[in-house]
Kinemage of the C-alpha trace (Angstrom):
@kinemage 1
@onewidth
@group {chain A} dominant
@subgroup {mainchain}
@vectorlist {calphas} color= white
{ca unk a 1} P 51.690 66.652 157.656
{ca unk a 2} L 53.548 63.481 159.073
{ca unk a 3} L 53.431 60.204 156.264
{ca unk a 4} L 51.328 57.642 157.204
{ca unk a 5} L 52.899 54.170 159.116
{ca unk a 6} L 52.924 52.295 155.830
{ca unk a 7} L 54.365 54.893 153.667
{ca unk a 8} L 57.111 55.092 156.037
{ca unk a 9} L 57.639 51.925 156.777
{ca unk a 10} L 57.381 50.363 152.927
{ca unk a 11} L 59.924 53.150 151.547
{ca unk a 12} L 63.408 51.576 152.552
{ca unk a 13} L 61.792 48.081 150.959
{ca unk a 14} L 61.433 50.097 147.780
{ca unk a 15} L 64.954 51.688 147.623
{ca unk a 16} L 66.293 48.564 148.373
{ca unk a 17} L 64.314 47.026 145.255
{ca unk a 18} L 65.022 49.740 143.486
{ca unk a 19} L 69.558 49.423 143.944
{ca unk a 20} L 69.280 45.756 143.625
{ca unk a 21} L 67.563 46.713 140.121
{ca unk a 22} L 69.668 49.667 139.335
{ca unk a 23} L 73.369 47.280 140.411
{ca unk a 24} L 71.277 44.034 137.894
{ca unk a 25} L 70.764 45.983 135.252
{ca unk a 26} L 74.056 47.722 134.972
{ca unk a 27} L 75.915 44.687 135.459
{ca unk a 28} L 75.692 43.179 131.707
{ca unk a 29} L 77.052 46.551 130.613
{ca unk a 30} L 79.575 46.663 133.286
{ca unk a 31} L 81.155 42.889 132.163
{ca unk a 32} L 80.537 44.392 128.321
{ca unk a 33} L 82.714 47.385 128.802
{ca unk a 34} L 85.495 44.879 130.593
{ca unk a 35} L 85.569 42.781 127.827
{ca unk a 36} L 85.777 45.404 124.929
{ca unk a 37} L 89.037 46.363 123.495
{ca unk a 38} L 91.186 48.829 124.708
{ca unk a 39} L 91.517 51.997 123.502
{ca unk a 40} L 93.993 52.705 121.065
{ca unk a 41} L 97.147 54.128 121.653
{ca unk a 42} L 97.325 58.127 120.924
{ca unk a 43} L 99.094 58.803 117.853
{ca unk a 44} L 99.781 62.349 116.499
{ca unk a 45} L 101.102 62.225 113.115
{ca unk a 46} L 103.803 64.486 112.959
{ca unk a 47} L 106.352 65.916 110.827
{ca unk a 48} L 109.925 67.409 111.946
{ca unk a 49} L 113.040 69.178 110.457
{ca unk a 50} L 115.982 71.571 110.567
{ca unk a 51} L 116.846 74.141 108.995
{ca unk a 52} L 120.145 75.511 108.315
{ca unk a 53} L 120.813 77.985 111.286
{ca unk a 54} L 119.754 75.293 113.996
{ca unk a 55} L 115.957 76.040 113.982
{ca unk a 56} L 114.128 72.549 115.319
{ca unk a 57} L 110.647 72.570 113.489
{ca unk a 58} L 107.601 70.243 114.408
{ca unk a 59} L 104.103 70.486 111.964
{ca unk a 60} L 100.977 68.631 112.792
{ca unk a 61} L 98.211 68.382 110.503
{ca unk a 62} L 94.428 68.718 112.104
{ca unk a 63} L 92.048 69.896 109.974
{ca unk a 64} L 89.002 69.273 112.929
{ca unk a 65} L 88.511 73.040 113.501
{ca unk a 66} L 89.623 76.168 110.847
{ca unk a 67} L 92.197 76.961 113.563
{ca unk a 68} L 96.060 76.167 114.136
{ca unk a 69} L 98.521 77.114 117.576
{ca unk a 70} L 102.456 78.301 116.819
{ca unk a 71} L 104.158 77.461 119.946
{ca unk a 72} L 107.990 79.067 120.000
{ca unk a 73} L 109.706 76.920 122.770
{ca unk a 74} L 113.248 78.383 123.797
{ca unk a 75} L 115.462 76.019 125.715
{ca unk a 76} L 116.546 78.082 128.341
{ca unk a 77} L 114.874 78.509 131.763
{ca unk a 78} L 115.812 79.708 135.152
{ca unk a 79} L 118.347 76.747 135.483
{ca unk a 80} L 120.374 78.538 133.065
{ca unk a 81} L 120.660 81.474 135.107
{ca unk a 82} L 123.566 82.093 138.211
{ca unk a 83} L 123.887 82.649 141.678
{ca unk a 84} L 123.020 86.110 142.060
{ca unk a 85} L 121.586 87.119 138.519
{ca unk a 86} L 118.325 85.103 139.182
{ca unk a 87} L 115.072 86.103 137.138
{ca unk a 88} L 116.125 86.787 133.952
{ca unk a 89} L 114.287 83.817 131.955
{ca unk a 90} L 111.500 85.225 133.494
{ca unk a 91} L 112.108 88.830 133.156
{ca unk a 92} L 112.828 88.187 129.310
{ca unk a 93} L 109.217 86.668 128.821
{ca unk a 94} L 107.504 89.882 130.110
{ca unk a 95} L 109.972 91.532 127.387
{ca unk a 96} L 109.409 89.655 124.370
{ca unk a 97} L 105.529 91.229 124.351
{ca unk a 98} L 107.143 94.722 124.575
{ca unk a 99} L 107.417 94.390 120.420
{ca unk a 100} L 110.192 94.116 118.233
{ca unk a 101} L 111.682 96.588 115.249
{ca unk a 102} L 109.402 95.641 112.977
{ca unk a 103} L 105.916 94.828 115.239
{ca unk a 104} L 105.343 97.791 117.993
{ca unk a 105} L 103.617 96.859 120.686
{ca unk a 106} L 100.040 95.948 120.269
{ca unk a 107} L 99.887 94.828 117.120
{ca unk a 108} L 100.574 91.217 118.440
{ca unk a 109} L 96.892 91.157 120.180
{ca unk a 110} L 95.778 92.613 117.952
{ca unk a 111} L 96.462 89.645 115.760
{ca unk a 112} L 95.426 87.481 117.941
{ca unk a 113} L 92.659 88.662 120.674
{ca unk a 114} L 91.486 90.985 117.840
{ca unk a 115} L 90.982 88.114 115.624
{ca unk a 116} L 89.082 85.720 118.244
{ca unk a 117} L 92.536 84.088 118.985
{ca unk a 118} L 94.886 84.556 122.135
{ca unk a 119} L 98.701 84.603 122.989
{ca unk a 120} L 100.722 84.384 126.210
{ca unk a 121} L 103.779 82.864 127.478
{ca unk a 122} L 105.552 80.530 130.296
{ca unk a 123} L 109.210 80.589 131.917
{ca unk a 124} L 109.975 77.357 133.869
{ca unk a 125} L 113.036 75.861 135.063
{ca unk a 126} L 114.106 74.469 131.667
{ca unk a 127} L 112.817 76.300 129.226
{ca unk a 128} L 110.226 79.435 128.270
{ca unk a 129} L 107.205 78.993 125.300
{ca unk a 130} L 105.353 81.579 123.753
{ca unk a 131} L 102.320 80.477 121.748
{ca unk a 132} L 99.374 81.939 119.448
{ca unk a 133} L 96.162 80.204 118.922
{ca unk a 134} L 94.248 81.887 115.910
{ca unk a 135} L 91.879 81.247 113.243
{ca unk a 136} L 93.637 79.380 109.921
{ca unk a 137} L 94.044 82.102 107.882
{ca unk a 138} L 96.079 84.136 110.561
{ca unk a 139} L 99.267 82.249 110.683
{ca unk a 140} L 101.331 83.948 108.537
{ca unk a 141} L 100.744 86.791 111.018
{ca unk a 142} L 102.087 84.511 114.040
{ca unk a 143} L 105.291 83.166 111.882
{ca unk a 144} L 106.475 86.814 111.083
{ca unk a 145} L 105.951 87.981 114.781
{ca unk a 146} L 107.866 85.324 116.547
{ca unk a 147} L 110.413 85.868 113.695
{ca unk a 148} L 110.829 89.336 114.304
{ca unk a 149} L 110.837 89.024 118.094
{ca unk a 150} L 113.839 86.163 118.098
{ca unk a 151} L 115.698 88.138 115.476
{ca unk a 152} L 114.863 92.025 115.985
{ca unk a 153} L 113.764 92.572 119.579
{ca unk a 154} L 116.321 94.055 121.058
{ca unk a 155} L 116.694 96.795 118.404
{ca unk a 156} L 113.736 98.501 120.041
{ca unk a 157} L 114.396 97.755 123.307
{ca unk a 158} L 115.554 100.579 125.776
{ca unk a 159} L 115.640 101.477 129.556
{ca unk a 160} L 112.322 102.433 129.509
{ca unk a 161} L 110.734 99.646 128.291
{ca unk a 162} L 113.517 96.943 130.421
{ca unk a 163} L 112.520 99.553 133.502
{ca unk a 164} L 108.864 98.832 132.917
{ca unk a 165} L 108.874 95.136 132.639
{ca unk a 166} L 111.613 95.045 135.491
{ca unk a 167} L 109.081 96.841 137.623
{ca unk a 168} L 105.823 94.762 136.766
{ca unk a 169} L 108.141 91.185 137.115
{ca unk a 170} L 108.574 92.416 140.952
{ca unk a 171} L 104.896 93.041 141.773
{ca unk a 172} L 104.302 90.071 140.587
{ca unk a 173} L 106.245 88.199 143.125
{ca unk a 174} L 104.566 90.535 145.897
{ca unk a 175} L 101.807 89.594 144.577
{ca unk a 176} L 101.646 85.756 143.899
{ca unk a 177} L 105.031 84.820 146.652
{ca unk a 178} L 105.248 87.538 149.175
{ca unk a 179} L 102.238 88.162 150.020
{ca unk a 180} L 100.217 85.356 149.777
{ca unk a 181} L 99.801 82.750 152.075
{ca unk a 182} L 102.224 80.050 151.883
{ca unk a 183} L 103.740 81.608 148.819
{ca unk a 184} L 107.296 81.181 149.615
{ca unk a 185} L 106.445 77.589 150.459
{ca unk a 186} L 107.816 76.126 147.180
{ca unk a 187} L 111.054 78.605 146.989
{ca unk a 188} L 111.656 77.510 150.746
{ca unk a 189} L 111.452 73.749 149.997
{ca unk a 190} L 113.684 74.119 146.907
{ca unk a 191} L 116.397 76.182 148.469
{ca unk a 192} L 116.571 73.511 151.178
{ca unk a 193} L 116.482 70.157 148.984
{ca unk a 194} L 119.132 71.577 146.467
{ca unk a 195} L 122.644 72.890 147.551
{ca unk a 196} L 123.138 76.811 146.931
{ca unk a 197} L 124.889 76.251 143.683
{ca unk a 198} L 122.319 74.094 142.019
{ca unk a 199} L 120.105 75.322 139.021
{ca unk a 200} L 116.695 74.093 140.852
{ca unk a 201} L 117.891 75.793 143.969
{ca unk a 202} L 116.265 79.451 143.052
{ca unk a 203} L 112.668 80.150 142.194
{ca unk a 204} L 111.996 80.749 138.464
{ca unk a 205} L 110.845 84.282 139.140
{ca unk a 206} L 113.807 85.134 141.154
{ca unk a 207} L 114.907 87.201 143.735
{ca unk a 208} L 114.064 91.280 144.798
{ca unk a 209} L 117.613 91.790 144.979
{ca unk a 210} L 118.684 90.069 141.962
{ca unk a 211} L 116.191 91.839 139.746
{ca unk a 212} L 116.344 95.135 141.253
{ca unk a 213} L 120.622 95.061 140.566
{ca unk a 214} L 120.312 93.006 136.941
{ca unk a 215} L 120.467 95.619 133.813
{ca unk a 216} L 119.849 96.172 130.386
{ca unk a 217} L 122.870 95.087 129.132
{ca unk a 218} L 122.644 91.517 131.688
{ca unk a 219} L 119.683 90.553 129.952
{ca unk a 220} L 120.306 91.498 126.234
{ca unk a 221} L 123.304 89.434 126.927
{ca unk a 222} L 121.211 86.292 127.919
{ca unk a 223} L 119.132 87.108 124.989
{ca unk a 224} L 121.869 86.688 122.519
{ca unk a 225} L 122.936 83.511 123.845
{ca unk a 226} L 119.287 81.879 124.392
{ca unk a 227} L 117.446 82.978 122.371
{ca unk a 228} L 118.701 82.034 119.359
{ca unk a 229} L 117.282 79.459 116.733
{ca unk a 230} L 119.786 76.731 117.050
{ca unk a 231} L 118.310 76.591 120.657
{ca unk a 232} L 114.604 77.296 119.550
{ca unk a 233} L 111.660 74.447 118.440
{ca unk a 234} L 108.953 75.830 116.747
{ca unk a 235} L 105.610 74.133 116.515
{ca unk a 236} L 102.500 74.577 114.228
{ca unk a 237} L 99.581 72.455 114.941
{ca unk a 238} L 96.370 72.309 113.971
{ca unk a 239} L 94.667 73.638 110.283
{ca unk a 240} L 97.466 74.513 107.990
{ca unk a 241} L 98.257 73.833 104.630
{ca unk a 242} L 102.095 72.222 105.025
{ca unk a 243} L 103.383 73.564 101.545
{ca unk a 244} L 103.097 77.097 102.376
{ca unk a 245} L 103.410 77.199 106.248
{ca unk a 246} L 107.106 75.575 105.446
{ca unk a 247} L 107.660 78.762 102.527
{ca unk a 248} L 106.331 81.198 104.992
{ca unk a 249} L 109.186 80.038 108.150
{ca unk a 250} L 111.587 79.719 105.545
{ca unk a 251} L 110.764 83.182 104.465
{ca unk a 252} L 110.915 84.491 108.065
{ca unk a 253} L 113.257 82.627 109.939
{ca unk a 254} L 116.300 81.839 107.478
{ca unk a 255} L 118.003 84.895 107.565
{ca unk a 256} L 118.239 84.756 111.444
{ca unk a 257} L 121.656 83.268 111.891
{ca unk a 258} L 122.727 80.713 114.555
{ca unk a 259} L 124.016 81.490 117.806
{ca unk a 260} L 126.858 80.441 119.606
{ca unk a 261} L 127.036 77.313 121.316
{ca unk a 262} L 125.256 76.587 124.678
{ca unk a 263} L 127.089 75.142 127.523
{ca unk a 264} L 124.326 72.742 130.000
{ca unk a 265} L 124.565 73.930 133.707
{ca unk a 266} L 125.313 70.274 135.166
{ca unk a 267} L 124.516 69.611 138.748
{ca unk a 268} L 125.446 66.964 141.647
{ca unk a 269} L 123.542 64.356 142.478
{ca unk a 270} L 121.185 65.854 145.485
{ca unk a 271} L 120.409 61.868 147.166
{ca unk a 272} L 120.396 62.573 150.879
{ca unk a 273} L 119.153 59.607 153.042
{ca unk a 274} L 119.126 61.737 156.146
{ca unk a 275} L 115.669 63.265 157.140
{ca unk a 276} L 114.955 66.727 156.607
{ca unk a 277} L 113.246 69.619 158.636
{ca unk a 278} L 112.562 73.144 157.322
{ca unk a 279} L 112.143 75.841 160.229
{ca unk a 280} L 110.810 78.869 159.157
{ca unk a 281} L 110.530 81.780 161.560
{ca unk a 282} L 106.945 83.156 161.359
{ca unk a 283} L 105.872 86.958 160.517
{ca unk a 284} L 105.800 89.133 163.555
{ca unk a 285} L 102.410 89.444 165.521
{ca unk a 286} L 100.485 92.095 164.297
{ca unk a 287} L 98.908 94.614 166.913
{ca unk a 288} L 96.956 97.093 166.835
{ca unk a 289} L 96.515 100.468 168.484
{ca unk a 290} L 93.083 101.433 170.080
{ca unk a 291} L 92.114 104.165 167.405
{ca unk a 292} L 93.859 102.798 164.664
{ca unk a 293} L 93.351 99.788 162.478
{ca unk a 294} L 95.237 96.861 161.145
{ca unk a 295} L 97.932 97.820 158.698
């Protein structure tokens, strides 16, 4: 049934009333809110130290929920890598969940997902983090993990397990570069803004070839060198009591000696004032036989 003349004619009146209201009565609040203070600046009490062997620690107190985070940052990413052995930061993070001498695998999640809590990792250009989110009473469990994985890893680490990891690292670039669309965009852009020999020039997950000729021995090498705790912050945030969390890494992490001194890849400056024009040849057209379908 079609509203009557007046109904129609009376309703843009109304929601016209109606804004004009709505815009009155939130002004007051609006000129309230731009004369209040500003919001304070963030501040995250924190407390940071060294110990002996080169280990950078960081603890923050926050007793809002029973839970607390241990975040094992490793200053070492894919810039650290070289022409031709590409992929190994990356590589290294599938590893480190492989478990160490004294934690096979599994037992990690199973102190962590088992418990209501999670764990995963990140390799970027400059550096690769592991971290643990658990309930309180659960980080002594997180301390001696990472512990054992920076100072016992590769002591159960073999071809099988390197083989396995190698394998899963590559169909993960098929997955998320090679075969998705626009995937290689990034690597493309990078490999044309940087010269060959730069450390942002490769993608962090590297190339086939690279990781199909790197070995064992290539990447326990770049283990002992990187991942070492003179070139290793540790953070614990969250609900922790700070006496015993600081017995508990000294219990774990002292013995674990330094490693050797780390030389910085340094790079020329990359200014170019010129423009610059990426051509990139498309895939092959697809066809398709009569009796046959797309493959």
């Amino acid at each position: 049934m079609k509203e009557p003349f007046v109904t129609r004619a009376v309703r843009p009146l109304f929601l016209l009333l109606l804004s004009v209201g709505m815009v009155a009565g939130l002004a007051p609040l609006t000129a309230g809110a731009r004369q209040s203070a500003p919001p304070p600046a963030l501040n995250i009490p924190f407390e940071k130290y060294t110990l002996s062997s080169g280990l950078t620690v960081v603890l923050a107190e926050d007793h809002a929920t029973p839970t607390v985070s241990v975040l094992m940052m490793y200053h070492v990413g894919s810039k650290n890598e070289e022409v031709g052995r590409t992929g190994f930061a990356h590589l290294f993070e599938h590893v480190m969940f492989t478990g160490s001498a004294h934690v096979p695998y599994g037992v990690q999640d199973r102190l962590t997902e088992g418990v209501g809590g999670q764990n995963n990792g990140g390799t970027g250009n400059d550096t690769t983090t592991y971290y643990e989110q658990v309930p309180s009473n659960y980080l002594e469990h997180q301390l001696w993990i990472e512990a054992d994985k920076m100072g016992w890893l590769l002591d159960s680490l073999d071809m099988t397990k390197y083989n396995a990891q190698r394998e899963i690292v590559k169909n993960e670039r098929r997955q998320r570069v090679d075969n998705q669309p626009y995937g290689r965009a990034g690597e493309l852009i990078g490999a044309a803004i940087y010269p060959p020999s730069h450390p942002y020039s490769w993608p962090v997950i590297g190339s086939m070839q690279d990781l199909a000729a790197a070995t064992v021995d290539d990447v326990k090498r770049f283990f002992r060198l990187y991942y070492a705790p003179n070139n290793t912050t540790l953070v614990v945030s969250g609900d922790f009591n700070p006496a015993h969390t600081k017995g508990w890494i000294k219990k774990y992490f002292d013995e674990i000696p330094s490693g050797q001194p780390i030389t910085r890849p340094k790079a020329a400056s990359t200014a170019n004032a010129r423009g610059l024009y990426i051509n990139v040849t498309p895939f092959a057209k697809r066809t398709r036989d009569a009796d046959r379908p797309f493959r």
